[in-house]
N, C-alpha and C positions, 0 to 999 in steps of 0.2 A: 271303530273307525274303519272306512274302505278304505278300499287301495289307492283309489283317487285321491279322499281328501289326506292322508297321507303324503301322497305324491305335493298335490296344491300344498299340503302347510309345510314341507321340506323345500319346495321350491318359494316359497314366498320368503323363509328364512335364508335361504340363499341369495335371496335379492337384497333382502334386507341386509346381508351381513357384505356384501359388497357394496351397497351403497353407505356405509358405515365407511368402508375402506377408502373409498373415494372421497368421502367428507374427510377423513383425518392425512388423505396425502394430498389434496388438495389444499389442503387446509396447511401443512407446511411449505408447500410448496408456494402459498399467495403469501404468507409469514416472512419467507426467505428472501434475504436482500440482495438487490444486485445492487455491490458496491459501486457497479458504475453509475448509480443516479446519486449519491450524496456529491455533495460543491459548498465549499467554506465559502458562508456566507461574505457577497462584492467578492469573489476572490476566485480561485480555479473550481476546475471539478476532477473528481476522480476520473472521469470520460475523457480527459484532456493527457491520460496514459493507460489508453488501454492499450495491453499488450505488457504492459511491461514486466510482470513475473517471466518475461522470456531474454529478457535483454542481456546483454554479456556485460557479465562483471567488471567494474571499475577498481573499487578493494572493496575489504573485511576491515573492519573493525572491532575494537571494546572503547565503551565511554560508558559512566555511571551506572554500572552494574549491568550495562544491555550489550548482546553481541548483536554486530549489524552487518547488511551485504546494501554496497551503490550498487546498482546496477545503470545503464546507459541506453539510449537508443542510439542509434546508427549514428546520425548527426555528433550527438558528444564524444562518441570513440573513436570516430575519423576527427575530430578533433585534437583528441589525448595523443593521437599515434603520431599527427603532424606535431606535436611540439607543448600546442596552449595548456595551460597557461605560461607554461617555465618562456616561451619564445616571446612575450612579451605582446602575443596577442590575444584578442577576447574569444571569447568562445561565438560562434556564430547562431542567429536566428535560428529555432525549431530546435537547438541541443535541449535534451531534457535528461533528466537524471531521478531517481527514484532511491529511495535509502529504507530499509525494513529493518528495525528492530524486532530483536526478540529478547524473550529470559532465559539466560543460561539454565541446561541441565547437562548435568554427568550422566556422560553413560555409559553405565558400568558393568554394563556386559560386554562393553567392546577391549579388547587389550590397551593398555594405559590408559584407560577411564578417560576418553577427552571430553571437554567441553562442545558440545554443540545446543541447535538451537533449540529453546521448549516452547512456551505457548508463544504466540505472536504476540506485541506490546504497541503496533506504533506503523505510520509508514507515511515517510515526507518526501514531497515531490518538489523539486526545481522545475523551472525551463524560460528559454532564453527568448526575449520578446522584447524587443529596442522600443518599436513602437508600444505595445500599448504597456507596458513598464517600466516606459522612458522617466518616471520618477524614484523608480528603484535602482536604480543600478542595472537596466535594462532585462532583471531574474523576475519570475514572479515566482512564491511559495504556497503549498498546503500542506497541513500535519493533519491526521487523520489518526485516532484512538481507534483501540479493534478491543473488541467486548469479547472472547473467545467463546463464553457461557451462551450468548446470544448470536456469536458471527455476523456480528453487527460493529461496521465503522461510523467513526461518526467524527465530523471537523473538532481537531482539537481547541483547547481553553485556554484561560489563563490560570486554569486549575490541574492543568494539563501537567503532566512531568516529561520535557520540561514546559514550563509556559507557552503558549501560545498564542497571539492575536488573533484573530478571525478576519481576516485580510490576505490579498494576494502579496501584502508586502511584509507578512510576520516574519519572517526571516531575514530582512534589512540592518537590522540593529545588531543581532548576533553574527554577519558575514560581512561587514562595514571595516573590521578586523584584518578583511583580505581584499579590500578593493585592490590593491597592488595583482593577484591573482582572481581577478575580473570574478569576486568575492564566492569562489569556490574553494571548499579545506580539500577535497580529496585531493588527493594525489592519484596518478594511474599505474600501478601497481605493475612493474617490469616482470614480464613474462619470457 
């Protein structure tokens, strides 16, 4: 073999082996979901909180086996800080709120082994819209399931833990409990 065709058949497997590389990271990258295109079906969309992994903390949580963080946008914590719900008034247009479960893990390489968060489980959105949820209690809702194997969410079910409807109003019937607190549990958490 020359020098040349040496040279050509090392350089052709070099093409070859980067165009390999660009089929397989291409290829995860067109795979990879932006969770901001799923929307429970007739009902919100994830797009309707972006941003919100940045929002300041409402509270913490445990409820059935999951630890959880509210988090707020601007709108519902100028809210919390003036008084609502305890003052007897509703939360206003545009409050949104955000809730992320996870699955507890210990961790135990930290001193006193605490509980913190493991894989993600879940993540349900509020927000306050008079008009066009003027049948719900003026809230619309989404729950959304996270596949961690996949990094893929997807609107939750009624196979859901916990159940879910597929509607902006799935969350009506379980916060009907607090119409008195313009049907939100959290509490805002005295700092």
């Amino acid at each position: 073999m020359t020098r040349f065709s040496t040279f050509r058949l090392v350089s052709a497997l070099a093409a070859l082996a980067f165009v390999v590389l660009l089929a397989v990271l291409g290829g995860k990258a067109i795979s990879a979901q932006d969770k901001y295109t799923v929307q429970v079906p007739n009902g919100l969309a994830f797009s309707e909180f972006r941003g919100y992994e940045d929002w300041p903390v409402i509270a913490i949580s445990e409820s059935g086996g999951k630890i959880a963080v509210t988090v707020g946008n601007p709108v519902i914590i100028d809210a919390y800080k003036e008084g609502v719900p305890g003052n007897g008034k509703p939360f206003p247009d545009g409050a949104k709120m955000a809730k992320i479960h996870w699955s507890p893990k210990v961790q135990e390489t930290w001193p006193g082994q605490p509980t913190v968060p493991g894989a993600q489980h879940d993540v349900g959105f509020m927000v306050k819209d008079s008009k066009r949820f003027a049948d719900s209690g003026g809230w619309g809702w989404a729950a959304f399931d996270y596949d961690a194997a996949s990094d893929r969410f997807k609107p939750a079910t009624v196979a859901s833990s916990p159940p879910q409807e597929n509607d902006a109003k799935c969350g009506l019937g379980c916060h009907t409990v607090v119409q008195n607190r313009d049907y939100v549990f959290t509490e805002y958490g005295k700092r």
